[in-house]
PyMOL CGO cylinders between C-alpha atoms (Angstrom):
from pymol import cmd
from pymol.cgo import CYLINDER

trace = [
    CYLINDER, -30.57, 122.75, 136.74, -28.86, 119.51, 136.84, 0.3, 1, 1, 1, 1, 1, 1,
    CYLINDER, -28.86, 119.51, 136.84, -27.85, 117.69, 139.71, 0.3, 1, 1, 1, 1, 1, 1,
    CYLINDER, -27.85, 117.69, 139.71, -24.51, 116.47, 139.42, 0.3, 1, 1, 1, 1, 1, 1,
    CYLINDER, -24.51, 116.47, 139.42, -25.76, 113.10, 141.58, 0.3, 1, 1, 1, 1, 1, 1,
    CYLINDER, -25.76, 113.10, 141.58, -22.11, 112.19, 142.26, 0.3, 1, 1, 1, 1, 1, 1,
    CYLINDER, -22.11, 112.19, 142.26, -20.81, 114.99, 143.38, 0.3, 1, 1, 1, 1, 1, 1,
    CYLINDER, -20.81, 114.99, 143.38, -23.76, 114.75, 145.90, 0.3, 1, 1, 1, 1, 1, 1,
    CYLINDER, -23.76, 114.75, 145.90, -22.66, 111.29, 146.57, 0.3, 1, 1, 1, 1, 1, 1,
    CYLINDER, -22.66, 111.29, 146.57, -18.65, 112.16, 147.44, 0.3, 1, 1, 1, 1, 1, 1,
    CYLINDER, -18.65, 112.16, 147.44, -20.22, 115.15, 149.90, 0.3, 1, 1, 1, 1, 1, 1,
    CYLINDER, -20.22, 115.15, 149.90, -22.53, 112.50, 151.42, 0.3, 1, 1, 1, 1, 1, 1,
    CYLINDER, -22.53, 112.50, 151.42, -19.78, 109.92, 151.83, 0.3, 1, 1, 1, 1, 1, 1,
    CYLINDER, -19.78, 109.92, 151.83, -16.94, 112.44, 153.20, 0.3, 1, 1, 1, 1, 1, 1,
    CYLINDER, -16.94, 112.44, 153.20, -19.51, 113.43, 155.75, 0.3, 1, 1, 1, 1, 1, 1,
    CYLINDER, -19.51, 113.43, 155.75, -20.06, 109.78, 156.81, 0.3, 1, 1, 1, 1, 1, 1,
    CYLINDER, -20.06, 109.78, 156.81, -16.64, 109.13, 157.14, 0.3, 1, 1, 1, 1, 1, 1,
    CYLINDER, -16.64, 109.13, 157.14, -15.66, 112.11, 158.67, 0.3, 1, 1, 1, 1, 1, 1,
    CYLINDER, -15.66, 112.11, 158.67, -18.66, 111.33, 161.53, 0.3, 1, 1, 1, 1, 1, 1,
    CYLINDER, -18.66, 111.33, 161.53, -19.05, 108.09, 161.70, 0.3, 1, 1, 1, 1, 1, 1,
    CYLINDER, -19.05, 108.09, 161.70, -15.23, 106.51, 160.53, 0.3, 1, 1, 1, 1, 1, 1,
    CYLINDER, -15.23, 106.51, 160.53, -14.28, 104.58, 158.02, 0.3, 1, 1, 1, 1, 1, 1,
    CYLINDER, -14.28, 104.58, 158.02, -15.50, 100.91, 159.13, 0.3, 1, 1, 1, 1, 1, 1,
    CYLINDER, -15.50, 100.91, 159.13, -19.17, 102.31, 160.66, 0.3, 1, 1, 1, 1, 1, 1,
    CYLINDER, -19.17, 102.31, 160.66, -19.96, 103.75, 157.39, 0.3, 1, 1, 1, 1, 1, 1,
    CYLINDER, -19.96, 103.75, 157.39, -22.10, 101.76, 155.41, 0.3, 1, 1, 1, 1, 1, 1,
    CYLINDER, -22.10, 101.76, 155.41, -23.29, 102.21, 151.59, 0.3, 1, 1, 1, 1, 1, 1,
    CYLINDER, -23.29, 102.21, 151.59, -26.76, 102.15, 152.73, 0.3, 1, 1, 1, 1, 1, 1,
    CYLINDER, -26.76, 102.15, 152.73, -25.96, 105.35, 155.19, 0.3, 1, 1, 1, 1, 1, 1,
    CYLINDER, -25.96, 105.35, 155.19, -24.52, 107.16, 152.12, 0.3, 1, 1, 1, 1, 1, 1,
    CYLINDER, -24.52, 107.16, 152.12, -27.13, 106.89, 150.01, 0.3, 1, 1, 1, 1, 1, 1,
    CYLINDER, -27.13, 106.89, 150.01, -29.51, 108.11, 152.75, 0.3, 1, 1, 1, 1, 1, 1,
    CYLINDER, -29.51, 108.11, 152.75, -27.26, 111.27, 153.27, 0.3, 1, 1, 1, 1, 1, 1,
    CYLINDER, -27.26, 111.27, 153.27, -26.81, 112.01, 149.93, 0.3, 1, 1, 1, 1, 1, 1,
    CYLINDER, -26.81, 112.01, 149.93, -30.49, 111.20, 148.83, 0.3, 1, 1, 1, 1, 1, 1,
    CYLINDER, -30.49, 111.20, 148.83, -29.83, 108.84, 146.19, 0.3, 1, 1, 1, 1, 1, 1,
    CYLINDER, -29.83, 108.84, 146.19, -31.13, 105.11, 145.69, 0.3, 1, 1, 1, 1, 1, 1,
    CYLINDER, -31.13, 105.11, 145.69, -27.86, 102.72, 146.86, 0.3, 1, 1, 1, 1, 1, 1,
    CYLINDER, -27.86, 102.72, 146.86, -28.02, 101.54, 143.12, 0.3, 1, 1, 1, 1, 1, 1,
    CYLINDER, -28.02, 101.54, 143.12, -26.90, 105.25, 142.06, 0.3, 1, 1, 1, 1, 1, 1,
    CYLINDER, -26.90, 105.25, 142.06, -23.98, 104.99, 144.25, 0.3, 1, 1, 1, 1, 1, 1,
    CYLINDER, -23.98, 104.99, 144.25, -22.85, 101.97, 142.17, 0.3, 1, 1, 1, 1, 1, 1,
    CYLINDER, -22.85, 101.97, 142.17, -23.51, 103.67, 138.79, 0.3, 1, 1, 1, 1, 1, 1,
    CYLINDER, -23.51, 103.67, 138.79, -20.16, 105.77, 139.93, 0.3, 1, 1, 1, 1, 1, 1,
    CYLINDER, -20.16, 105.77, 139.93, -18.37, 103.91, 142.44, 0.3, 1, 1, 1, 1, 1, 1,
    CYLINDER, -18.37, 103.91, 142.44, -17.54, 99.73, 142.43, 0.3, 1, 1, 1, 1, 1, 1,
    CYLINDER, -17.54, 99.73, 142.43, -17.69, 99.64, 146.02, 0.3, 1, 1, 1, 1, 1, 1,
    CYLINDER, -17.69, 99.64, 146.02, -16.85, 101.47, 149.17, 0.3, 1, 1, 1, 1, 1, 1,
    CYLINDER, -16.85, 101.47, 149.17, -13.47, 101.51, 149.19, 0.3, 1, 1, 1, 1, 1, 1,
    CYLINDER, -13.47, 101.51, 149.19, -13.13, 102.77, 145.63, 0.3, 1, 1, 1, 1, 1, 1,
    CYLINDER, -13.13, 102.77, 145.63, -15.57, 105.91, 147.12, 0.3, 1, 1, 1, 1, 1, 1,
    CYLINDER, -15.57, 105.91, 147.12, -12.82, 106.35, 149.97, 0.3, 1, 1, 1, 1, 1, 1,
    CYLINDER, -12.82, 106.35, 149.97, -9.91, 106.18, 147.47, 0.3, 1, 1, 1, 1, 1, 1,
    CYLINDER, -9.91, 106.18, 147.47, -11.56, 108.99, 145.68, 0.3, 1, 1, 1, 1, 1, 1,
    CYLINDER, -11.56, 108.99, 145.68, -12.64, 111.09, 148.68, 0.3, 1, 1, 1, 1, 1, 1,
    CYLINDER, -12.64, 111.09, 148.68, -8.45, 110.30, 150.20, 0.3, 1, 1, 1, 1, 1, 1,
    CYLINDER, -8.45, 110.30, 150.20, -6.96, 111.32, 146.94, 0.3, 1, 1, 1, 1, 1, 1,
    CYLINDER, -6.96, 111.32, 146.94, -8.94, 114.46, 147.13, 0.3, 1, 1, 1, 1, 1, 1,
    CYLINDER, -8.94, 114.46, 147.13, -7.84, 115.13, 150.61, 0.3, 1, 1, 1, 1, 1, 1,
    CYLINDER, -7.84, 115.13, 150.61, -4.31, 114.40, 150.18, 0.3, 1, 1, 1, 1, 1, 1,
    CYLINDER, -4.31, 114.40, 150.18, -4.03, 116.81, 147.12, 0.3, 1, 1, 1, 1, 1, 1,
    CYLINDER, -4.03, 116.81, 147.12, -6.08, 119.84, 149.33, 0.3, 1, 1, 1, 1, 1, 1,
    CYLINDER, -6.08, 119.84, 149.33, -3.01, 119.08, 151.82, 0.3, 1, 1, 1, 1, 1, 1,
    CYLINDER, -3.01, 119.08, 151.82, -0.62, 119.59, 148.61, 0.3, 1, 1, 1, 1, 1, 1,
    CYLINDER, -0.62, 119.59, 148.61, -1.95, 122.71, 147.74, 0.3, 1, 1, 1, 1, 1, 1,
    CYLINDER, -1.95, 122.71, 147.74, -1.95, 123.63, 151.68, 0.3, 1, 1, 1, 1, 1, 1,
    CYLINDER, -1.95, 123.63, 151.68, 1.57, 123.39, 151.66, 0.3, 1, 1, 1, 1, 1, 1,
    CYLINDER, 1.57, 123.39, 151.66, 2.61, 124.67, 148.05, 0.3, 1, 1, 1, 1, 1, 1,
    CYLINDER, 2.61, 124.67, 148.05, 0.37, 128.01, 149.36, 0.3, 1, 1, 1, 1, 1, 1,
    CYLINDER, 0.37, 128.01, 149.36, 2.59, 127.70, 152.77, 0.3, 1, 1, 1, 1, 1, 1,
    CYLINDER, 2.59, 127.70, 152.77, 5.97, 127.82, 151.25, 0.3, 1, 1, 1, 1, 1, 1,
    CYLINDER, 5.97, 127.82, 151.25, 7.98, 130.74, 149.93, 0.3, 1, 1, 1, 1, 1, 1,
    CYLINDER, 7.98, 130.74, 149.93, 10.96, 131.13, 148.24, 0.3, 1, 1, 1, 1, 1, 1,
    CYLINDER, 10.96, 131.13, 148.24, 11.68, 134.44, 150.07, 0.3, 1, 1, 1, 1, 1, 1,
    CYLINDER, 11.68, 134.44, 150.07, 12.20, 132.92, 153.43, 0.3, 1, 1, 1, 1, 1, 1,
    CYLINDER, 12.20, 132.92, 153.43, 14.61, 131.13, 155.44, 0.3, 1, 1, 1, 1, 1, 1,
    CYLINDER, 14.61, 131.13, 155.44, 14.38, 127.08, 155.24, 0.3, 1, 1, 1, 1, 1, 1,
    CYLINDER, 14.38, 127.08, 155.24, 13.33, 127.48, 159.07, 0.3, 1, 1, 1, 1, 1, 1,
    CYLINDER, 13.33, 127.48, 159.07, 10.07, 130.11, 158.33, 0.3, 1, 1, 1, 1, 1, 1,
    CYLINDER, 10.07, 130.11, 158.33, 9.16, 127.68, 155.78, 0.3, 1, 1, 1, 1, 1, 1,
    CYLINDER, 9.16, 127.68, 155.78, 9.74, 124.17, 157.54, 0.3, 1, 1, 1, 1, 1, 1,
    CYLINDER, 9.74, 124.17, 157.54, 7.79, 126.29, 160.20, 0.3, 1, 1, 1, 1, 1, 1,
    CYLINDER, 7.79, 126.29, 160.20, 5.33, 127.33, 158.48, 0.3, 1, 1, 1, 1, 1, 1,
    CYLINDER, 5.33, 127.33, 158.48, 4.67, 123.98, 155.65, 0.3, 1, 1, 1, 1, 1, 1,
    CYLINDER, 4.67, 123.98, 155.65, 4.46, 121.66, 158.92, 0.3, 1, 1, 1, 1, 1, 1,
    CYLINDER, 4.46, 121.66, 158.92, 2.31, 124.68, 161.01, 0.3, 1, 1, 1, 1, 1, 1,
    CYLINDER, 2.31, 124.68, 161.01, 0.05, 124.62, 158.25, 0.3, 1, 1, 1, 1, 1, 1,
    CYLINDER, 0.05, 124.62, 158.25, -0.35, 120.97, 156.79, 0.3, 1, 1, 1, 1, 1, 1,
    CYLINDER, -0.35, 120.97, 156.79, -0.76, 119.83, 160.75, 0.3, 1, 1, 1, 1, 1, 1,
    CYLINDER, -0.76, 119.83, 160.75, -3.36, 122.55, 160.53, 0.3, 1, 1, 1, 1, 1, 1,
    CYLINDER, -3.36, 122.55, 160.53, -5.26, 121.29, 158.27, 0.3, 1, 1, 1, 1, 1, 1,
    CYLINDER, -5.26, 121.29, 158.27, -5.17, 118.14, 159.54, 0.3, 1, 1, 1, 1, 1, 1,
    CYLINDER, -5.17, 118.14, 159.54, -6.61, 118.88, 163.17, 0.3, 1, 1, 1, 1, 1, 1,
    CYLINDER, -6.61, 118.88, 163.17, -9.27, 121.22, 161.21, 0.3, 1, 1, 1, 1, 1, 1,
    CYLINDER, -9.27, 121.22, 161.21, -10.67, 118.33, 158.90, 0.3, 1, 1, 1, 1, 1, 1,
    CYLINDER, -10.67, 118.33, 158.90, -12.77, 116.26, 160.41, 0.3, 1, 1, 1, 1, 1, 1,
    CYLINDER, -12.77, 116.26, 160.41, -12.20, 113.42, 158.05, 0.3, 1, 1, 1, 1, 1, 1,
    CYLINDER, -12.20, 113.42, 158.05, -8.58, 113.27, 159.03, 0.3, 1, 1, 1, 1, 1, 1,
    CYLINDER, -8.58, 113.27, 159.03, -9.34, 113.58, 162.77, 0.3, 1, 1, 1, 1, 1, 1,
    CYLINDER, -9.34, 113.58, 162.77, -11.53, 110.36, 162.47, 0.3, 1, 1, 1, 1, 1, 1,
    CYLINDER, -11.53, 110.36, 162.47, -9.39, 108.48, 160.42, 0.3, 1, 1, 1, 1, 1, 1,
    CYLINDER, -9.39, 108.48, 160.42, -6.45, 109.16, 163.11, 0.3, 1, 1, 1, 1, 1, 1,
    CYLINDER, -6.45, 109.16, 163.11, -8.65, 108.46, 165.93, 0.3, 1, 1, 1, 1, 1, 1,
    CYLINDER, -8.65, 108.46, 165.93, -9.62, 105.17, 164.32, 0.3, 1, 1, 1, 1, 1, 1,
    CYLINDER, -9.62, 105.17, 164.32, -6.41, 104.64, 163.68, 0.3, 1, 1, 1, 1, 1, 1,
    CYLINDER, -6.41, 104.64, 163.68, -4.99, 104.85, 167.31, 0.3, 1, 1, 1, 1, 1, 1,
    CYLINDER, -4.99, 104.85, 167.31, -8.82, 103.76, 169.08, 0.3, 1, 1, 1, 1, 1, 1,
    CYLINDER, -8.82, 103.76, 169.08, -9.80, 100.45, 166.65, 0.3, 1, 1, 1, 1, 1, 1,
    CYLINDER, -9.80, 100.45, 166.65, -6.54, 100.30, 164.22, 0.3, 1, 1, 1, 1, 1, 1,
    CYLINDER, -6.54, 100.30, 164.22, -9.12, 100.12, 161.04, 0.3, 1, 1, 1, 1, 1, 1,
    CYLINDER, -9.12, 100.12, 161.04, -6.52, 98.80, 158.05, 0.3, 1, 1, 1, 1, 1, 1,
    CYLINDER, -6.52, 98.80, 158.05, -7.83, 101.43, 155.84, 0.3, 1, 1, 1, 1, 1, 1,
    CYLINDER, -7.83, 101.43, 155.84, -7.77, 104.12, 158.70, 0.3, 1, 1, 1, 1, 1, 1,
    CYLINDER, -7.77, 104.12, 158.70, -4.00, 103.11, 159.48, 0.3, 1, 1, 1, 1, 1, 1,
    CYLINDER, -4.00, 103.11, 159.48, -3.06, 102.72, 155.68, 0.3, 1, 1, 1, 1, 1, 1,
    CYLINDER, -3.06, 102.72, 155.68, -4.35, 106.75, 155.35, 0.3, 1, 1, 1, 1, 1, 1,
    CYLINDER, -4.35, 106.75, 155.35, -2.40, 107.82, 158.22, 0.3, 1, 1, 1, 1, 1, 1,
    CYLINDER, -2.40, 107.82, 158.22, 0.49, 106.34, 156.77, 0.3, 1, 1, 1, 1, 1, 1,
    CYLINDER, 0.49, 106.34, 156.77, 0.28, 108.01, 153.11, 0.3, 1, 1, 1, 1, 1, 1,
    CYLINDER, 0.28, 108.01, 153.11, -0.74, 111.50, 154.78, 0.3, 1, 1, 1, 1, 1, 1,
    CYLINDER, -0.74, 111.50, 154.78, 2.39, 111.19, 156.96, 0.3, 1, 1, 1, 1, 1, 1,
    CYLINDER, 2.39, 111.19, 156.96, 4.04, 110.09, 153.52, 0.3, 1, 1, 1, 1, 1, 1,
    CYLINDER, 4.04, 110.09, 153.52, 2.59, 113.25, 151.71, 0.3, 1, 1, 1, 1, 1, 1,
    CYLINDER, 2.59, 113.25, 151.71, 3.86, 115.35, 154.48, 0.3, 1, 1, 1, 1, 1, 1,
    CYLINDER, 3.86, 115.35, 154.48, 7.57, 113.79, 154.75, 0.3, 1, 1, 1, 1, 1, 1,
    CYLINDER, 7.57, 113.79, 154.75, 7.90, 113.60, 150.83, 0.3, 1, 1, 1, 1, 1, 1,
    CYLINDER, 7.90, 113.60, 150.83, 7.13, 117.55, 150.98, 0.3, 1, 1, 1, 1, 1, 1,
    CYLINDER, 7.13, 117.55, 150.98, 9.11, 118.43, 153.61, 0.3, 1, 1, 1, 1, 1, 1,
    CYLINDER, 9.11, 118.43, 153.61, 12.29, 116.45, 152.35, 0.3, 1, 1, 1, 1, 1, 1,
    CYLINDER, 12.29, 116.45, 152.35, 12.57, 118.44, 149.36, 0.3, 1, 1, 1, 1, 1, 1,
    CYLINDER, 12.57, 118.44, 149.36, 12.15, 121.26, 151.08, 0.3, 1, 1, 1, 1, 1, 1,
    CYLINDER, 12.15, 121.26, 151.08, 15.05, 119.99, 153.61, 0.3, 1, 1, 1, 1, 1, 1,
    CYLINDER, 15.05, 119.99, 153.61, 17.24, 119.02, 150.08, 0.3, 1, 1, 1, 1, 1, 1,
    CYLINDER, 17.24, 119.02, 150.08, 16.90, 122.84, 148.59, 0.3, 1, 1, 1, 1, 1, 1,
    CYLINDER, 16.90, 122.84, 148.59, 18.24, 123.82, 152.03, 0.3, 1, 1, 1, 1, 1, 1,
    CYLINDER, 18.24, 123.82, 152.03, 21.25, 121.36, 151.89, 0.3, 1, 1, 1, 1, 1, 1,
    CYLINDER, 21.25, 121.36, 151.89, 21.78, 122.31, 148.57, 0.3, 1, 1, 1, 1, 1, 1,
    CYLINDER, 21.78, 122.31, 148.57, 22.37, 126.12, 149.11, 0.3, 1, 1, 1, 1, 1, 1,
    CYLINDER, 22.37, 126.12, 149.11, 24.46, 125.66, 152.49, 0.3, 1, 1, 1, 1, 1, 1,
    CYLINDER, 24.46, 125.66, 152.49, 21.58, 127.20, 154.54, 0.3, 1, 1, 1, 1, 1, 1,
    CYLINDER, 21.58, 127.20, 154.54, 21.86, 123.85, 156.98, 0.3, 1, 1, 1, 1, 1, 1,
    CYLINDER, 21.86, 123.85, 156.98, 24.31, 120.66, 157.62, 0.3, 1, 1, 1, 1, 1, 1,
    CYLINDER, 24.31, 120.66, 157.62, 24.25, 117.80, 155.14, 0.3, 1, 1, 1, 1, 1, 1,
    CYLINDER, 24.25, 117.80, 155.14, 21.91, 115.34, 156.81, 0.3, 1, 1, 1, 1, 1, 1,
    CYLINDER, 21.91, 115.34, 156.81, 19.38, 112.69, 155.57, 0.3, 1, 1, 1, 1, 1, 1,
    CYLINDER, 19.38, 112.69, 155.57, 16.45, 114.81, 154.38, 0.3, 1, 1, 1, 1, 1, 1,
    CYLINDER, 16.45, 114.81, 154.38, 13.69, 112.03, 154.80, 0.3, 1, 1, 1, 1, 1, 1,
    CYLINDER, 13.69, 112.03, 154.80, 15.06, 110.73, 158.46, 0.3, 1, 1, 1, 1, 1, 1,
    CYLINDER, 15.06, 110.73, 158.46, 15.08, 114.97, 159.04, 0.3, 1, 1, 1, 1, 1, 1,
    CYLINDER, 15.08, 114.97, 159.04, 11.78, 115.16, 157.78, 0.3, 1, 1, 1, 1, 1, 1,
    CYLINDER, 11.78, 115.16, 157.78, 10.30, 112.09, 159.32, 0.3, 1, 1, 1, 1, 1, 1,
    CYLINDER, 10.30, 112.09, 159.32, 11.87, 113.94, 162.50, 0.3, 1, 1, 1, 1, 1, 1,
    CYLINDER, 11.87, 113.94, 162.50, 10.41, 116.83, 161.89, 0.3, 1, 1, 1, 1, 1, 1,
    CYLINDER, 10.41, 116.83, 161.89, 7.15, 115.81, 161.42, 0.3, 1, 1, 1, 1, 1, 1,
    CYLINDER, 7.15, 115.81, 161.42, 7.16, 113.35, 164.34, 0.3, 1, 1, 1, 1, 1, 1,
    CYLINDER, 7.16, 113.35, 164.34, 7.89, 116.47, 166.57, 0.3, 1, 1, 1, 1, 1, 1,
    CYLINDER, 7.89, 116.47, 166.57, 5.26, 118.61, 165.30, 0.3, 1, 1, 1, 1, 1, 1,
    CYLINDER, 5.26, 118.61, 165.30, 2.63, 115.73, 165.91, 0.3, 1, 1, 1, 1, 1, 1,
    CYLINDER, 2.63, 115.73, 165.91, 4.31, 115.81, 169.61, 0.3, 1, 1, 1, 1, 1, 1,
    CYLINDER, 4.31, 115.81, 169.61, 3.65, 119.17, 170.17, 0.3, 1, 1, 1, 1, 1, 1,
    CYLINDER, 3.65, 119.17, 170.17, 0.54, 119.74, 168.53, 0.3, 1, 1, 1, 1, 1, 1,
    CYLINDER, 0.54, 119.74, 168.53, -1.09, 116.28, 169.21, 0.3, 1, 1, 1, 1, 1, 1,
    CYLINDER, -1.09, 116.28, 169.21, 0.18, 114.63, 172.22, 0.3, 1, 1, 1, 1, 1, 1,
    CYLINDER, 0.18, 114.63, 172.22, 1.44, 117.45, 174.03, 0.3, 1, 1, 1, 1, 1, 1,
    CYLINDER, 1.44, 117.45, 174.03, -2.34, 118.53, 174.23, 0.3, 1, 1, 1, 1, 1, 1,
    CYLINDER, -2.34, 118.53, 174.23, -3.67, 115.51, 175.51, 0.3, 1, 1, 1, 1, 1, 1,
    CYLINDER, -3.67, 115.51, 175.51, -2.72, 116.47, 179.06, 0.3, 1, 1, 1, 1, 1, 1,
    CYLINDER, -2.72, 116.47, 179.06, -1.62, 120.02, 178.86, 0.3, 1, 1, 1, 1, 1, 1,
    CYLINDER, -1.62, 120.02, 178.86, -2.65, 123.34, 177.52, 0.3, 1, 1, 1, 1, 1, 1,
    CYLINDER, -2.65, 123.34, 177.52, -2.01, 123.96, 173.61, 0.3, 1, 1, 1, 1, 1, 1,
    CYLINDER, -2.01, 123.96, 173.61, 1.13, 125.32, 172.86, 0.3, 1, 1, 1, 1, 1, 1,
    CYLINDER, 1.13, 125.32, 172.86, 0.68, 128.34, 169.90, 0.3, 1, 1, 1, 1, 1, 1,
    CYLINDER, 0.68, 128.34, 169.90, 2.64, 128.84, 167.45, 0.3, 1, 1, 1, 1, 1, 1,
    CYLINDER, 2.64, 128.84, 167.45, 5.33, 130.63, 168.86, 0.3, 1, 1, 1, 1, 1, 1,
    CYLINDER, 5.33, 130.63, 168.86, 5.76, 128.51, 170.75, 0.3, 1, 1, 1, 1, 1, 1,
    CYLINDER, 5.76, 128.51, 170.75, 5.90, 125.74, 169.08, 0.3, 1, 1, 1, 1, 1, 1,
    CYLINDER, 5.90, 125.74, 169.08, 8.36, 127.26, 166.93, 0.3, 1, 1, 1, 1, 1, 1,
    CYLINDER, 8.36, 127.26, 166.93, 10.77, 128.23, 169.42, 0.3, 1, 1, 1, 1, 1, 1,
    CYLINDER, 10.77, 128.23, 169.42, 11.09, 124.57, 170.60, 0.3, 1, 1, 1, 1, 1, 1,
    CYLINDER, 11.09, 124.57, 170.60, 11.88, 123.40, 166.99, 0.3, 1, 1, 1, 1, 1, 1,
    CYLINDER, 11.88, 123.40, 166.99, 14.54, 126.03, 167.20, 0.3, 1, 1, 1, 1, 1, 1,
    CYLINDER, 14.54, 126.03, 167.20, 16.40, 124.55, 169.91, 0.3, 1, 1, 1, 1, 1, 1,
    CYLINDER, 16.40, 124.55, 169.91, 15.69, 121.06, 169.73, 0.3, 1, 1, 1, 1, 1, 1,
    CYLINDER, 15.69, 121.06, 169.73, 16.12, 120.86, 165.44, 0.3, 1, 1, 1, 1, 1, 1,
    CYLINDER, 16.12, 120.86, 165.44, 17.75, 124.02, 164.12, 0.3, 1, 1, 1, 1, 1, 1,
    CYLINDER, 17.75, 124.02, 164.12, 19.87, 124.61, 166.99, 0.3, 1, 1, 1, 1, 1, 1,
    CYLINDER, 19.87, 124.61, 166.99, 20.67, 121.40, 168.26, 0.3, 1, 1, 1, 1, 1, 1,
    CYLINDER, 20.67, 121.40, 168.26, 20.91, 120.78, 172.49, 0.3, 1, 1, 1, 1, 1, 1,
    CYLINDER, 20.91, 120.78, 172.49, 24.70, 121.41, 171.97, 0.3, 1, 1, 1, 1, 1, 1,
    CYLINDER, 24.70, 121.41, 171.97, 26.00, 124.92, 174.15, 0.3, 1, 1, 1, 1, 1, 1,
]
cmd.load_cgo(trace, "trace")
């Protein structure tokens, strides 16, 4: 049976990361997690960052395929806004890598923390637009800017699922979809 060592090293690292953030983590604490000599680690990997790259471009495709799996061409550009954002934010309060990397973000403002933050938000609004654009394009909602509407979008969703639970109770999903109904889809007009 072979050991694939660097497979064992990515687990190890994620792990760290995902407890300890991305400036605490130290090569030495990977290699201790993952059961390898430090000098294996380098055998794969130049240097830490170039282990994080690979670990974030990992995690940023899994949130791809999170909302590819969300969308569907059957339903209404509202179910599937819905439902892409529902899921992608989701994932994101369910993997503990992201939830460190946004809390060092926000707590200690780590440049490789806030330069993550930034392309997950850019994964998510990049999704979303074209999602927004297919809707334009078949007259299912008003010509708008897709990436300021998706940029929107996504900055509400955050609200509600993030913020909004800092102090209160956690709205579901319902819920949360009913308020994008009147605030996005239906506008605060009467």
């Amino acid at each position: 049976m072979t050991i694939d060592r660097r497979q064992l090293i990515v687990e190890a690292a994620t792990k760290s990361f995902s407890l300890f953030g991305y400036k605490a983590t130290t090569m030495d604490q990977v290699a201790k997690l993952a059961n390898v000599g430090k000098g294996t680690i380098y055998t794969f990997f130049k240097n830490k960052e170039e282990l994080f790259e690979d670990i974030i471009k990992t995690m940023l495709q899994d949130m791809k395929d999170v909302a590819e799996r969300a969308f569907n061409k059957q339903n209404s550009f509202r179910e599937n806004a819905n439902q892409v954002l529902f899921d992608l934010l989701e994932f994101r309060k369910s993997h503990q890598l992201t939830i460190k990397l946004f809390q060092e973000e926000r707590e200690i403002g780590t440049q490789a923390a806030v330069e993550v933050v930034q392309r997950v938000e850019t994964v998510i609004i990049h999704y979303m637009k074209g999602i927004i654009q297919e809707a334009i394009d078949r007259g299912e909602i008003k010509p708008c800017d897709p990436e300021i509407t998706a940029f929107i979008m996504l900055k509400l969703y955050v609200a509600l699922i993030f913020d909004w639970e800092r102090s209160h109770k956690p709205l579901d999903k319902e819920e949360i979809s009913k308020l994008f109904e009147l605030y996005l889809f239906n506008g605060l007009s009467k």
